[in-house]
C-alpha positions as CSV (number, residue, x, y, z in Angstrom):
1,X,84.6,85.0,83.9
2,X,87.3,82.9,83.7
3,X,89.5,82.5,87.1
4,X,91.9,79.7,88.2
5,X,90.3,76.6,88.8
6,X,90.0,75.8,92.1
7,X,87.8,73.1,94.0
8,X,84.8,75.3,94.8
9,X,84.6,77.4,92.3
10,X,84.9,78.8,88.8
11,X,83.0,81.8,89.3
12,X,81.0,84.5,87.3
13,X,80.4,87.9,86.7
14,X,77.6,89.6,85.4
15,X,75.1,93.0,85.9
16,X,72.0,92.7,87.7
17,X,69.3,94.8,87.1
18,X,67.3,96.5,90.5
19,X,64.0,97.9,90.7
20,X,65.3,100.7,92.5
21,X,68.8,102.1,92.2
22,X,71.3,102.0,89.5
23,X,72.3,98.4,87.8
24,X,75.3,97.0,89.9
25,X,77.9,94.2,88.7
26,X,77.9,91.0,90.9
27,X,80.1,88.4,91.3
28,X,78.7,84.9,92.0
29,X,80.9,81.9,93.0
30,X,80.5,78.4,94.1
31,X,81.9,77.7,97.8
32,X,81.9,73.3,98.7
33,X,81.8,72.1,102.2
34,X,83.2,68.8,104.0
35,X,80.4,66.7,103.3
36,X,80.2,67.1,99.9
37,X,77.6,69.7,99.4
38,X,77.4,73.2,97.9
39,X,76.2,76.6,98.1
40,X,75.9,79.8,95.6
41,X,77.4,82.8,97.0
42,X,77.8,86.4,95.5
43,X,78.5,90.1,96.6
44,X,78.3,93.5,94.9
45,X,81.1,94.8,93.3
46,X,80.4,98.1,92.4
47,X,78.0,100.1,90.3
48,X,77.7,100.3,86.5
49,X,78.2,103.6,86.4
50,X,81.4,103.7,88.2
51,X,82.8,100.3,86.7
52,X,82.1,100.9,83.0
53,X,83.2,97.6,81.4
54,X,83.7,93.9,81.6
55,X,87.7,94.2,82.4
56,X,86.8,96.9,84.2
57,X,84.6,95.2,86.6
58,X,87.1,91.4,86.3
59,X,90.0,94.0,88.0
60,X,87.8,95.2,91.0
61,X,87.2,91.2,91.9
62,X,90.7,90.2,91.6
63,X,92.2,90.3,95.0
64,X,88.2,89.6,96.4
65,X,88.4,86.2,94.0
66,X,92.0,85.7,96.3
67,X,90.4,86.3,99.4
68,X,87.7,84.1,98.7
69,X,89.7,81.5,98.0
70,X,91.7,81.7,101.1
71,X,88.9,81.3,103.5
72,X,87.4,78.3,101.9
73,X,88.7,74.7,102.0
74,X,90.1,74.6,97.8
75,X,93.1,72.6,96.0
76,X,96.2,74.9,96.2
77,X,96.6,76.4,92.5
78,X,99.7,78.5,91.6
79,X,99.6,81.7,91.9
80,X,101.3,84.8,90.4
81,X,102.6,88.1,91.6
82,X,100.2,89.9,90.2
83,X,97.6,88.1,91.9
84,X,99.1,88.2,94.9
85,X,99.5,92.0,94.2
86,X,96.0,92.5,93.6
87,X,95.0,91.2,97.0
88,X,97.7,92.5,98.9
89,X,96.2,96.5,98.0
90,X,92.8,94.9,98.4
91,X,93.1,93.9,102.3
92,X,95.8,95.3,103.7
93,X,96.3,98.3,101.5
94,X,92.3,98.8,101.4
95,X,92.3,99.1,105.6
96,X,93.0,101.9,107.2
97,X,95.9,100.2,109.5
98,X,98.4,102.1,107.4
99,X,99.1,106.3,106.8
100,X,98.2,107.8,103.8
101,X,102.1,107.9,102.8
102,X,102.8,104.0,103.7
103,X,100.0,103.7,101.0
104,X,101.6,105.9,98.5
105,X,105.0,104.6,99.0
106,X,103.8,100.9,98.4
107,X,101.6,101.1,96.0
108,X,104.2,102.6,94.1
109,X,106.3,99.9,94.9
110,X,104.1,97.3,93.7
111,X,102.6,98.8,90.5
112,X,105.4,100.6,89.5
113,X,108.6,98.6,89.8
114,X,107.9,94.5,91.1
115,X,104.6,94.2,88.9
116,X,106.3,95.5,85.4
117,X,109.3,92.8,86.4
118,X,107.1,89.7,88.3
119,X,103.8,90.2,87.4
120,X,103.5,87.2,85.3
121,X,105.8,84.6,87.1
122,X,104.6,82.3,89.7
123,X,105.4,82.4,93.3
124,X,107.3,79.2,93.2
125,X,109.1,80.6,90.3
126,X,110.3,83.8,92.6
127,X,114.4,83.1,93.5
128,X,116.6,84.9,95.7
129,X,119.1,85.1,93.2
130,X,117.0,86.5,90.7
131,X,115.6,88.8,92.6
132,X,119.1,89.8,93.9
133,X,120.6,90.4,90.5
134,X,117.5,92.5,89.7
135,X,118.2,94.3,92.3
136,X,121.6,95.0,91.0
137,X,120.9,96.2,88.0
138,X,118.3,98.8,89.0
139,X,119.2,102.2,88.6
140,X,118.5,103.7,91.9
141,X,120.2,104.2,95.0
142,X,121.2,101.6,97.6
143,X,118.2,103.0,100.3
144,X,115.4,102.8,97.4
145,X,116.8,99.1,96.6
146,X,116.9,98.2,100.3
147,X,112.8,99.5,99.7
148,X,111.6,97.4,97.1
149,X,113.2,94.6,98.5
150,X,111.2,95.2,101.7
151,X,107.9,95.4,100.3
152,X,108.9,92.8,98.3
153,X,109.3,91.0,101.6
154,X,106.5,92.1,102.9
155,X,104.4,90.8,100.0
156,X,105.6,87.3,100.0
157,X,105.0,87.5,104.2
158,X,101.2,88.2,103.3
159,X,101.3,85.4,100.5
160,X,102.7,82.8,103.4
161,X,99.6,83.9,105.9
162,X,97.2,83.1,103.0
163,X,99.3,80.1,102.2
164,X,99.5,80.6,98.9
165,X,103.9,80.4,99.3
166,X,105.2,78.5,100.8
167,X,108.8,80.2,101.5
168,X,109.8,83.7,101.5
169,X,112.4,84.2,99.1
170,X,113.1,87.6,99.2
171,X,114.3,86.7,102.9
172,X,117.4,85.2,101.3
173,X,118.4,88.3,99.3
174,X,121.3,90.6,99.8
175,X,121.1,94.1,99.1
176,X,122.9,96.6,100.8
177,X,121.5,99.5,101.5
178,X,124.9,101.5,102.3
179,X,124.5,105.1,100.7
180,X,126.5,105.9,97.9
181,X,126.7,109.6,99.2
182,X,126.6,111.0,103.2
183,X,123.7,113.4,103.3
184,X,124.2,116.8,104.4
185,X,123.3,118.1,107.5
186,X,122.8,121.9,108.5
187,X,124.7,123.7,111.3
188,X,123.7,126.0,113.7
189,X,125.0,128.8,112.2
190,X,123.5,127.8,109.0
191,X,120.2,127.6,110.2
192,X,120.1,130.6,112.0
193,X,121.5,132.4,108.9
194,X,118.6,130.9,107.2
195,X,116.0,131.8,109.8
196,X,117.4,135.6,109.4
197,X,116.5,135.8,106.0
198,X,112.6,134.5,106.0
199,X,109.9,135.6,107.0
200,X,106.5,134.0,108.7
201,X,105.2,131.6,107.9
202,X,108.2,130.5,105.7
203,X,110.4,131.2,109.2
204,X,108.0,129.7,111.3
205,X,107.9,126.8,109.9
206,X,111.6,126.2,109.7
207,X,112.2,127.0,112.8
208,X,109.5,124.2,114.2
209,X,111.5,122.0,111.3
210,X,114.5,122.8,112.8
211,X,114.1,122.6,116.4
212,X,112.0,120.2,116.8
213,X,113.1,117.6,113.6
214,X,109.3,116.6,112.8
215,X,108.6,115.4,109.5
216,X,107.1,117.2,106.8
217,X,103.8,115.6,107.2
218,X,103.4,116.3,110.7
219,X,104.3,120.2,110.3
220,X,101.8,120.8,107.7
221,X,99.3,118.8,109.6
222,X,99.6,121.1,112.6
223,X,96.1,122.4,114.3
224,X,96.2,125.4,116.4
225,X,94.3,123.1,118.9
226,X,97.1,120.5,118.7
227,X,99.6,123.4,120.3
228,X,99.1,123.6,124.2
229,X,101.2,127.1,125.1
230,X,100.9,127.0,128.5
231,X,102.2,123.3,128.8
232,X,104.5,124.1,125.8
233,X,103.8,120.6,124.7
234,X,102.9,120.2,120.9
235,X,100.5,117.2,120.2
236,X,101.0,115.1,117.2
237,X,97.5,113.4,116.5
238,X,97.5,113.4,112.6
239,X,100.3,113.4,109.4
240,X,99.3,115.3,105.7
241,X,100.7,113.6,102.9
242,X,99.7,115.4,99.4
243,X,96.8,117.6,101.1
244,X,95.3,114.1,102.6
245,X,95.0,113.7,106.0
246,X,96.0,110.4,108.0
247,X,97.2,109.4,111.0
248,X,101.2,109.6,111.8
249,X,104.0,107.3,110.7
250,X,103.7,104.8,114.0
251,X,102.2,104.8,117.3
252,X,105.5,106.6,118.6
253,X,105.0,109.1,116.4
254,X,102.3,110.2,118.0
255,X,103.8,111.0,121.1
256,X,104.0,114.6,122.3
257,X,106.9,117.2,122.0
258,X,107.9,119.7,124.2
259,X,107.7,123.3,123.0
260,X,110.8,126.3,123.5
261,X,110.3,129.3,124.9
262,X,111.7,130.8,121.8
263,X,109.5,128.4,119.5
264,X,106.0,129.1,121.4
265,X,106.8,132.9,121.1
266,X,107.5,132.4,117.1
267,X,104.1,130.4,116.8
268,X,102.1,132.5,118.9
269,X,103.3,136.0,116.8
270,X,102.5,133.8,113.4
271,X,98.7,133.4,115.3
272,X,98.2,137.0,115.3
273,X,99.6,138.0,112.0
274,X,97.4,135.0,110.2
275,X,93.6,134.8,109.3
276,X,93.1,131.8,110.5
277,X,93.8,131.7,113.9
278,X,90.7,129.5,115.7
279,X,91.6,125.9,117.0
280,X,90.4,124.1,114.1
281,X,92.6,125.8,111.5
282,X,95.7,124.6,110.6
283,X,98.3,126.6,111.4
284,X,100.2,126.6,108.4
285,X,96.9,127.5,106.4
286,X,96.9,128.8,103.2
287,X,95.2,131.9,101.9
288,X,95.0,130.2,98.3
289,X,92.5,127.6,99.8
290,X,90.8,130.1,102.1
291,X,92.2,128.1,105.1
292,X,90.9,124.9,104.2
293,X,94.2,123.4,103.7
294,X,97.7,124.1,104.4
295,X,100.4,125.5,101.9
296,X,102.2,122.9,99.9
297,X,105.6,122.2,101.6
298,X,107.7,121.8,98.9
299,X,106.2,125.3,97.7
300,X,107.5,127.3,100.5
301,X,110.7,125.2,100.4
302,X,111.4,126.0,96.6
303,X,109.9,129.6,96.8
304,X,111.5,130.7,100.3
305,X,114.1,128.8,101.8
306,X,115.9,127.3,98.7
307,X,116.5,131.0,97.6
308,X,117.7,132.4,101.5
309,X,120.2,129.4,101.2
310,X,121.5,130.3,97.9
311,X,121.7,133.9,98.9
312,X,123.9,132.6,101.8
313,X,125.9,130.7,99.7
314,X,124.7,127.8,101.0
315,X,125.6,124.9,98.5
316,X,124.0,121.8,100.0
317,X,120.8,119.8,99.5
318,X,118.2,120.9,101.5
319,X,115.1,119.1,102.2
320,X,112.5,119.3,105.0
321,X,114.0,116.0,106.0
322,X,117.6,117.7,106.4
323,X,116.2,119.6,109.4
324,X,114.9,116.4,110.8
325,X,118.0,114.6,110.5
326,X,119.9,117.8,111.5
327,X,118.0,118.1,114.6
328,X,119.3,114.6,115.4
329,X,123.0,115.1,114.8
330,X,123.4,118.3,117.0
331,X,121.4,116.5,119.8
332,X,124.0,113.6,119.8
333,X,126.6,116.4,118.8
334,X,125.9,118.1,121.9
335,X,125.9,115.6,124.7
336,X,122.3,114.4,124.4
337,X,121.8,110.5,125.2
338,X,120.6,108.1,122.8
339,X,117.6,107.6,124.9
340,X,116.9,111.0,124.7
341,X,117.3,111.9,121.1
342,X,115.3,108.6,120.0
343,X,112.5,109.7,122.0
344,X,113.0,113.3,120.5
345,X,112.7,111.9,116.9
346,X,110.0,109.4,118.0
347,X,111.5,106.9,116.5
348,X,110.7,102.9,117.5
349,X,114.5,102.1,118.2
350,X,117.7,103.6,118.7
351,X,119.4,102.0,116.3
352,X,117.2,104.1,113.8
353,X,118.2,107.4,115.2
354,X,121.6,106.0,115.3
355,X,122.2,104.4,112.0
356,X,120.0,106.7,110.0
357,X,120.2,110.2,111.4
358,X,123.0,110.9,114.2
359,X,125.7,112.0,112.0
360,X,129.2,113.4,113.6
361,X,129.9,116.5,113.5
362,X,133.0,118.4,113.4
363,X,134.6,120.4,117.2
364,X,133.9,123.9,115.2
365,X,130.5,123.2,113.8
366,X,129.5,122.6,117.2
């Protein structure tokens, strides 16, 4: 296999044969100490049967051959994005220090939009205003831009720690990350309109949306054991992002909410009217799965409260994420303190449930 050269190594990769088991692939590599001498090292990369081909096998070792070189004394050697991609979803992507959606979200970031554009060039070759008028010229809106740019970031960050760069460049770009359009948020009226035409769970659900303002991965994760009626508290101890389960967004996530009379009484009729009612089953469960998972949110949303807005003649764009940031605007609307709305919305800072969420709303919508 052909790698960059470095000092200690050149490396090779080749299938080993095992009395027992199934053939594996193993990569063997060269490591040099201070005084001059060397030793063979190698480690199992995965089974023939799983990793098919050659390439196949070289992509697996990529971000290891990265790491490898990082934790041995070596010559600097230039390295690319890609590279530094490749080991940037091998150790900190590969952990479990991040939720299932921060994985998602920058993976796609990373494969899908930098790689295409930066994948070949060098890290020393990355500029700010490059990257800048890149940015520019991307079709998306100002908050994705913002985004990419702070993965980007966040890339080049973990490059520095491994010292393959030497600078962050992206820490010199400008990118605004203004929206083009003010999102829309729901009022009171609205909701309760909304509320009056659904029925459980569809109303249930939107009604925990909408008075509490947790995130769609949060509600959907929801065990009946994670609901404490007589407290009225509501624990938050795990986040579903596309049927997988993880752990919520940040540690202040994972703060408990207080429960309304009026919610607990909606949750607890929901308990009796659904099948799946013992401590371990989700709440929102769906009879499609037999209970083993929840119902798709954006299922309900296009099947059941899309259509009660329309017949309403409610025009605007309504997302699980509007009743978060609704929830928000009507507590700041309505006399709450910052304090207390940003530990409502768990979020790390006020300045996020200012900036991002607390919109003003007008004397009659309140």
């Amino acid at each position: 296999m052909n790698l960059r050269r470095v000092r200690y190594q050149q490396g090779s990769l080749k299938i080993e044969k095992r009395n027992t088991g199934e053939d594996v692939w193993i990569y063997r590599w060269r490591e040099y100490r201070t005084n001059g001498t060397s030793t063979y090292r190698k480690k199992i990369i995965g089974p023939v049967s799983e990793l098919r081909t050659k390439t196949a096998a070289q992509k697996a070792i990529e971000g290891l051959a990265l790491d490898i070189n990082a934790t041995v004394s070596a010559i600097p050697v230039s390295h690319t994005v890609a590279e530094l991609i490749a080991h940037y979803i091998e150790v900190e992507l590969g952990s479990d220090r991040h939720t299932a959606r921060v994985h998602q979200v920058y993976k796609h970031n990373l494969n899908d939009i930098i790689l295409p554009e930066w994948g070949s060039s060098r890290l020393q070759d990355v500029r700010p205003i490059a990257v800048e008028r890149w940015l520019g010229k991307m079709p998306y809106a100002p908050a994705t831009k913002t985004k990419v740019k702070g993965v980007f970031g966040t890339l080049f960050r973990h490059g520095m720690r491994y010292q393959w760069a030497a600078t962050n460049p992206i820490a010199l770009v400008r990118c605004s990350s203004k929206r083009l359009e003010v999102p829309d948020i729901l009022t009171p009226v609205e909701i309760r309109g909304i509320l009056g035409e659904l029925f459980a769970p569809a109303r249930t659900v939107t009604m925990l949306a909408a008075i509490t303002g947790m995130r769609r991965g949060e509600l959907f994760g929801l065990k009946w054991e994670d609901l404490d009626f007589e407290g009225r508290t509501i624990r938050i101890v795990r986040s579903l992002v596309d049927q997988i389960e993880g752990l919520p967004k940040t540690e202040t996530s994972r703060k408990p909410m207080p429960m309304s009379d009026e919610l607990a009484g909606s949750l607890a009729s929901w308990r009796e009217q659904t099948d799946y009612a013992k401590p371990s089953d989700w709440v929102f469960a769906s009879p499609i799965s037999f209970g083993k998972l929840p119902y798709w949110p954006d299922m309900l949303l296009r099947r059941h409260i899309l259509p009660a807005a329309k017949r309403l003649g409610i025009h605007k764009r309504i997302g699980w994420h509007t009743f978060r940031r609704t929830a928000a605007s009507l507590l700041v609307a309505c006399g709450s303190s910052v304090k207390t709305t940003q530990e409502l919305m768990r979020h790390a800072t006020a300045d996020i449930t200012l900036e991002l969420y607390a919109q003003a709303v007008s004397e009659d919508k309140r």
